[in-house]
C-alpha atoms as one frame of an Amber mdcrd trajectory, in Angstrom:
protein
   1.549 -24.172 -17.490   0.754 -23.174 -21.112  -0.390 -25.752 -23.403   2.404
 -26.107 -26.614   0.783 -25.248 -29.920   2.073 -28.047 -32.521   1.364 -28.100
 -36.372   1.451 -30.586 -38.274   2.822 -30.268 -42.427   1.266 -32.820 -43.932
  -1.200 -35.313 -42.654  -0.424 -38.805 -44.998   0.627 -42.290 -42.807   3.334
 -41.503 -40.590   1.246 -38.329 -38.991  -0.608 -41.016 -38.037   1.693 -43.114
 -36.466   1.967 -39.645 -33.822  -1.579 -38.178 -33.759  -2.755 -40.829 -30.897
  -0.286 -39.812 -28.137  -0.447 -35.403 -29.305  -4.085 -36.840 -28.471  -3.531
 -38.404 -25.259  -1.110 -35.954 -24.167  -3.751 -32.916 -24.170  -2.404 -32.150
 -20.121   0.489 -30.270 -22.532  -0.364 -30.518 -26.208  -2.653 -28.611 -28.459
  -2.423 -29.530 -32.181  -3.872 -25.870 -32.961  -4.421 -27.053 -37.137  -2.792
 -28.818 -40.321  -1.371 -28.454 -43.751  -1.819 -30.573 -46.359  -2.650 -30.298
 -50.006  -4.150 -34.031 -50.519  -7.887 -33.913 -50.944  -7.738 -37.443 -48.301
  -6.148 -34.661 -45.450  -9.572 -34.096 -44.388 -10.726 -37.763 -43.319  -7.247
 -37.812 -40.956  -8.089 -34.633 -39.852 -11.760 -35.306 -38.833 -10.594 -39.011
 -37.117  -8.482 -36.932 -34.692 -10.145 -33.728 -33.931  -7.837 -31.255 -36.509
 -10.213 -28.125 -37.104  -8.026 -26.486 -38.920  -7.079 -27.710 -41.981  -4.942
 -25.429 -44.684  -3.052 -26.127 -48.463  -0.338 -23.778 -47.477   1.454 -24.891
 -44.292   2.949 -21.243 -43.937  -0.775 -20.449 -42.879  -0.637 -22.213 -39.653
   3.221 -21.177 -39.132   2.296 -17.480 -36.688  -0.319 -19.616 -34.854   1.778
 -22.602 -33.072   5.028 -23.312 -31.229   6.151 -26.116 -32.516   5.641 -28.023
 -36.093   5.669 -31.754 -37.184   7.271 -31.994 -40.663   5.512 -35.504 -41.843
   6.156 -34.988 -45.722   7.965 -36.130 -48.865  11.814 -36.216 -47.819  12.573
 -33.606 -50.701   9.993 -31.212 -49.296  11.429 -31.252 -45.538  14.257 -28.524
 -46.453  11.848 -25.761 -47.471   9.560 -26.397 -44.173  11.841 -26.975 -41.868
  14.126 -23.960 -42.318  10.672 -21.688 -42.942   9.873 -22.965 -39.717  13.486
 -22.610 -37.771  13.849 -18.661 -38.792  10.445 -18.015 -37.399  11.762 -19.936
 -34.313   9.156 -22.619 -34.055  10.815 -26.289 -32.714  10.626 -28.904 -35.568
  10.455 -32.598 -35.425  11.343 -33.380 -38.979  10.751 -37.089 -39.835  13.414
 -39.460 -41.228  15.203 -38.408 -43.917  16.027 -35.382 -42.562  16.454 -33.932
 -46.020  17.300 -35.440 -50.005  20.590 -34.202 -49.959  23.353 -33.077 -47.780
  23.501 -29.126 -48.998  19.692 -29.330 -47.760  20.449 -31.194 -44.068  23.248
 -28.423 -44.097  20.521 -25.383 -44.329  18.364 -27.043 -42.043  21.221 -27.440
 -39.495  22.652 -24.041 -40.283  19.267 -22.249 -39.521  18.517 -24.607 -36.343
  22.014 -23.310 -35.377  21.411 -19.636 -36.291  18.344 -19.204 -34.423  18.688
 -21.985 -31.616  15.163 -23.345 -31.940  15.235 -27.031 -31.314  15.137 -29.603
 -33.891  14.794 -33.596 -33.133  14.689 -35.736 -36.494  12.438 -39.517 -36.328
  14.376 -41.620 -35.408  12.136 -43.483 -33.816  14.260 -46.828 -33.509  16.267
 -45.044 -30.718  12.798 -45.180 -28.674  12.303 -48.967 -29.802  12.164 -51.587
 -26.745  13.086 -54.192 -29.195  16.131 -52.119 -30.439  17.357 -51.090 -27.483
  17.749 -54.450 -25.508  19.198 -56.130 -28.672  21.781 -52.703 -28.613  22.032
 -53.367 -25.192  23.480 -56.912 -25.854  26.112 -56.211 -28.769  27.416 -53.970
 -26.580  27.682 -55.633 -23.552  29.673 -58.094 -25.737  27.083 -61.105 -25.684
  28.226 -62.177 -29.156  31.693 -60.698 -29.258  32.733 -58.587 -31.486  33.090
 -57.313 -34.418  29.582 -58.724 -35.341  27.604 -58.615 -38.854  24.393 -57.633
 -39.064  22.237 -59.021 -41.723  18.797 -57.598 -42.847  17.289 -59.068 -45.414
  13.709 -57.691 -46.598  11.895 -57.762 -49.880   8.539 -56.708 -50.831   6.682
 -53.780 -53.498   7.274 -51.339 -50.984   5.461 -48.338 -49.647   3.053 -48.772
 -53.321   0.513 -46.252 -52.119   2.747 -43.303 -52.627   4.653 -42.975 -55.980
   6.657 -40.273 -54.560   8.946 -42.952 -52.562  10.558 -44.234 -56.025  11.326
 -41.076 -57.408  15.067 -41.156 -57.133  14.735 -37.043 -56.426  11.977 -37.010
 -54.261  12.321 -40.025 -51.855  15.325 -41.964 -53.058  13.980 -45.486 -52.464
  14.782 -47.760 -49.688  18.637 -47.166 -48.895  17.450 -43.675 -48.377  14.037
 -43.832 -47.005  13.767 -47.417 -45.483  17.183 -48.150 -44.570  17.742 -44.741
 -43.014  16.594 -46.333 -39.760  19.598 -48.935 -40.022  21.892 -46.953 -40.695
  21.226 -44.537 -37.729  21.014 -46.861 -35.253  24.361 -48.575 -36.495  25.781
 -45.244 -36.169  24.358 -44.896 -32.621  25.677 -48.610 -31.534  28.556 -49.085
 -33.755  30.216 -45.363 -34.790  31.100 -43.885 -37.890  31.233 -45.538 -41.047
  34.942 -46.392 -42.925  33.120 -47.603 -46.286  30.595 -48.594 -48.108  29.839
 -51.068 -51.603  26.702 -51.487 -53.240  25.308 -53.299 -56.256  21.948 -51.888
 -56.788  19.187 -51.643 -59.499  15.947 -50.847 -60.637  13.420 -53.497 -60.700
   9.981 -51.070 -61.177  10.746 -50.381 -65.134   8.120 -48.900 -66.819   5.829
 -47.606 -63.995   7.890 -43.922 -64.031  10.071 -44.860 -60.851  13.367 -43.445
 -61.040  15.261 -44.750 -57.421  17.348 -47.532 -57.065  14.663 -50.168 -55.664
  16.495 -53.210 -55.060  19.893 -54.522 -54.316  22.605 -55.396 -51.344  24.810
 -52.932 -49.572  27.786 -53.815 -47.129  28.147 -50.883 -44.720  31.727 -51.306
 -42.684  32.220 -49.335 -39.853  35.658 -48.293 -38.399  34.942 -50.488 -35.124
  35.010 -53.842 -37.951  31.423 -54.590 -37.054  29.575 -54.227 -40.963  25.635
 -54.165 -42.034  24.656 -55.789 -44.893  21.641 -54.772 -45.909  19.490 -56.550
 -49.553  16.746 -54.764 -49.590  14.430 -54.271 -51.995  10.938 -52.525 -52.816
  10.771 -53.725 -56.674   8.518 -56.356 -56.086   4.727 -56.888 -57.744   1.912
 -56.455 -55.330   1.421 -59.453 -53.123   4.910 -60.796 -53.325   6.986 -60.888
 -50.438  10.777 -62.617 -49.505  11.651 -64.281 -46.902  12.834 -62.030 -43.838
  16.057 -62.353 -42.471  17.037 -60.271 -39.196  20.175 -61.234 -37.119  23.281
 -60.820 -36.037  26.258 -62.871 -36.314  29.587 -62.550 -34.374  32.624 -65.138
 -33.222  31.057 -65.874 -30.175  27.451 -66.397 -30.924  24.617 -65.220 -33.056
  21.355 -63.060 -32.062  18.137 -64.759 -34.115  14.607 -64.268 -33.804  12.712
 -67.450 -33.892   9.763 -65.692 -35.147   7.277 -68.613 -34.035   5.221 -67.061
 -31.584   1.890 -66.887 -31.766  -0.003 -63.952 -34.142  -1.765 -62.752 -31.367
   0.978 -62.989 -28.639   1.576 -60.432 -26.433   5.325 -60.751 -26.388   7.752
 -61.632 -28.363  11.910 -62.649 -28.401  14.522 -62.587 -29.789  17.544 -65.599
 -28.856  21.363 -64.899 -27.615  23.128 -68.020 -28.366  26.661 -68.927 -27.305
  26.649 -72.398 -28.355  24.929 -76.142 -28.124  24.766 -75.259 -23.818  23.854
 -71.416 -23.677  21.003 -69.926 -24.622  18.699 -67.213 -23.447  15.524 -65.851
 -24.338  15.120 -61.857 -24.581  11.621 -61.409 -24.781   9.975 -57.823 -25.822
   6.170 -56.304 -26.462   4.793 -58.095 -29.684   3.762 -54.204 -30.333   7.271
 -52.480 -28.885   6.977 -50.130 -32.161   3.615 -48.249 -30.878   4.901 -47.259
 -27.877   8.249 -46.079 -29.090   5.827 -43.527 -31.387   4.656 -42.781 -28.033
   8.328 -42.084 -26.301   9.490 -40.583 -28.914   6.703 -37.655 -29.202   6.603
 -37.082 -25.531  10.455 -36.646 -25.837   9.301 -33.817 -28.875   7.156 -32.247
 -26.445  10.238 -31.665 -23.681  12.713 -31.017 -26.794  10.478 -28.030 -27.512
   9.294 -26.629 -24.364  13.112 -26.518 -23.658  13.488 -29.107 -21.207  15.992
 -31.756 -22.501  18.163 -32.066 -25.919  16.678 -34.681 -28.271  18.229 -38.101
 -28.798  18.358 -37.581 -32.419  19.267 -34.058 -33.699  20.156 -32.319 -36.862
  23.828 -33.581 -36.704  22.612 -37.119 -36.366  20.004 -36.426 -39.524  22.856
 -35.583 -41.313  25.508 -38.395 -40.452  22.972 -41.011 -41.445  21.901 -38.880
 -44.494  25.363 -38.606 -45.442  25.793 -42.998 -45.506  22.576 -43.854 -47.117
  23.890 -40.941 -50.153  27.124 -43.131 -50.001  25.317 -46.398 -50.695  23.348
 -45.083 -53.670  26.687 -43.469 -55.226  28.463 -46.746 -55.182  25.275 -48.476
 -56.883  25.800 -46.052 -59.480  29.283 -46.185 -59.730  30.180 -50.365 -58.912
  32.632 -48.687 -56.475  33.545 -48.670 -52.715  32.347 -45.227 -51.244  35.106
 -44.294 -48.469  33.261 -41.899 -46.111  36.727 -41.759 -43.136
């Protein structure tokens, strides 16, 4: 059996996160070159073996089967279609685009040729995830449940690009994507959504919405809350909150284990007499990099559909736009 040619467009942190196991998985996989116009391309490029390396990531496009899309959210559109109408399969990361006309072109030319598409989501692959998933809907808790995320902290600082309301759209787009997805995939559609949001990075250029608290209500009744925020100074941090709350328990995270331990849990409790202990790799993320890629690599030889496709992109697109049009208008967004 043929090796598949993949291409990666753009070679900054998350190309990282799936270099390793394209690596590993050289029995199927050979990453024939890069694109990237960042003069630090090259030192990713030597650390795993890239060759190749090119400004113009139509130069690699006649040489590979497949492409990974690893860029600026407002850059995926242009690649991704460039690289459907030539029929190569695309893994696009999360977003799958800045704005619904561009998820629409993406999906339209995925549909139009019938190459296969699979967008990041790589909390679908997460071990963690999926066995607290596995609980809400087995009805551990009851139902409907809130789930509260609470996270605070400067952000992804290295990169400007991620404040820039046009180019990344700050975390309800780019951070909370991941949320909303997967509360899409456990919960279903969305009924509404509020938001009071604002701008804590003044004067440093940013233009996205960096900070503020979102209630996302699905139809089933469960809801999300989600404060976020990314407006903090370097080396300032909040306190985390992660959990779920519903009328016949709650799902916590003790968060006490050891730095260095090998697993970690979260706790179902039902009251003073029941609790258990769902333990998990400290590390589940890594290998869910790894699941998800070798789920790329059967997406685009043809042998399965992906978990997460263009449709999916585009309904979780679609909620995190909703969110940062009621911070701008102090009104509920009604998306059904």
């Amino acid at each position: 059996m043929s090796s598949l040619r993949i291409g990666l467009i753009g070679l900054g942190g998350i190309a990282a996160a799936h270099l390793p196991q394209l690596c590993r998985r050289n029995d199927a996989v050979e990453v024939v070159g890069a694109a990237d116009v960042s003069p630090m391309a090259g030192a990713c490029a030597e650390k795993f073996g890239i060759t190749r390396l090119v400004p113009d990531y139509r130069q690699i496009l006649d040489d590979v089967d497949a492409v990974l899309i690893c860029t600026p959210t407002h850059l995926h559109c242009e690649m991704a279609v460039d690289a459907l109408n030539r029929g190569k399969a695309v893994f696009c990361e999360k977003p799958l685009a800045r704005t619904l006309a561009q998820a629409d072109a993406i999906i339209a030319a995925q549909q139009t040729t019938g190459a296969a598409l699979q967008v990041g989501f790589v909390r679908r692959f997460d071990e963690e995830w999926l066995a607290f998933r596995a609980a809400l809907l087995a009805g551990r808790i009851g139902g409907p449940v809130v789930w509260r995320d609470v996270a605070s902290s400067p952000g992804p600082a290295y990169a400007k690009w991620f404040f820039d309301d046009e180019k990344g759209g700050g975390p309800f787009l780019d951070g909370c994507i991941h949320n909303l997805d997967f509360g899409l995939f456990t919960f279903g559609p969305v009924q509404w959504v509020f938001c009071h949001g604002r701008t804590f990075r003044t004067g440093t250029g940013a233009s996205a919405i960096d900070t503020g608290t979102a209630t996302v209500h699905f139809a089933s009744g469960d809801e999300l809350l989600l404060a976020w925020s990314w407006g903090l100074p370097d080396g300032c941090r909040g306190t985390r909150v992660f959990e779920f709350l519903g009328p016949g328990g709650t799902i916590t995270w003790p968060g006490d284990e050891a730095r260095d331990a090998a697993q970690r849990r979260f706790v179902i409790t039902n009251g003073k007499e029941s609790k258990e202990e769902v333990r998990f790799a400290a590390d589940a993320l890594n290998p869910a990099y790894d699941r998800q890629m070798d789920e790329f690599i059967d997406v685009a030889a043809g042998r399965k559909a992906p978990t997460a496709g263009g449709e999916q992109g585009r309904d979780a697109l679609r909620v995190a736009l909703a969110i940062l049009e009621s911070a701008r208008s102090a009104q509920v967004v009604r998306l059904s």
